[in-house]
N, C-alpha and C positions, 0 to 999 in steps of 0.2 A: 784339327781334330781328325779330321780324312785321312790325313799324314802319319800320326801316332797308330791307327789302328790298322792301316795299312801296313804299316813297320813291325808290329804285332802279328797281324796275321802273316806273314811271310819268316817271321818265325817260328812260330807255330807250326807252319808246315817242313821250315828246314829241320825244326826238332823231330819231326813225325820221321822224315824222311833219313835223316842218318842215323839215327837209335838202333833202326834194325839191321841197319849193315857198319854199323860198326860196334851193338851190344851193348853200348851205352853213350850218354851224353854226357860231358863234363858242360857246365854253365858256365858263361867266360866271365863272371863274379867269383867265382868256384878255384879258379887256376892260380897256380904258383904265381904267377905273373904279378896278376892283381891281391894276391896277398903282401906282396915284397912291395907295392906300391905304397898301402897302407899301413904296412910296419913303419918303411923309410919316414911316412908323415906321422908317424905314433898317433896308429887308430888301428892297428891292428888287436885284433880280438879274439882270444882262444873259441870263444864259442861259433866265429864264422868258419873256423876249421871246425870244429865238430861238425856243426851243420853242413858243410862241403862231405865232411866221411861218410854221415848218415845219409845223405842224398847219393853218394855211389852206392853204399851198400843197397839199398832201397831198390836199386833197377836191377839187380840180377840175380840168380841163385847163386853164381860163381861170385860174388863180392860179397854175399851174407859173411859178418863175422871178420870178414878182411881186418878189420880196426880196432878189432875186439879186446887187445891185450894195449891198446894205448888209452890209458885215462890222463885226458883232459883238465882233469879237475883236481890232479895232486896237486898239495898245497906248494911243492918244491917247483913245480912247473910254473905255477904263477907267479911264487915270489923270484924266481928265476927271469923271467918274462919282465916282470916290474923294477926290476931293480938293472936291468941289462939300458 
């Protein structure tokens, strides 16, 4: 238990500490990386990229809107997605 919440707080602080000198945080759930991981095993999921865009947009005034012209939710996107 010591161990987990240790590993926690030392995130916690690494998140506090690079946000403001580098203006934002990507979460390493969040990254191209680990999307490509989950596609390759067919669990990727349109909604954990939404939820990746809304969480940049969310930290800064310079990202408000960034993603604003990509919907998600067309139907050609999904049947594209599902059928690939």
């Amino acid at each position: 238990m010591q161990d987990s919440w240790s590993g926690r707080r030392r995130q916690r602080r690494f998140n506090r500490n690079i946000q403001p000198k580098q203006g934002y945080f990507i979460q390493p759930d969040q990254l191209f990386y680990h999307y490509r991981i989950k596609a390759d095993n067919y669990e990727f999921n349109l909604t954990d990229l939404q939820a990746g865009f809304n969480e940049l947009e969310r930290q800064g005034e310079e990202f408000s809107g960034l993603f604003a012209d990509i919907d998600l939710k067309l139907h050609k996107i999904r049947l594209k997605c599902t059928t690939t």
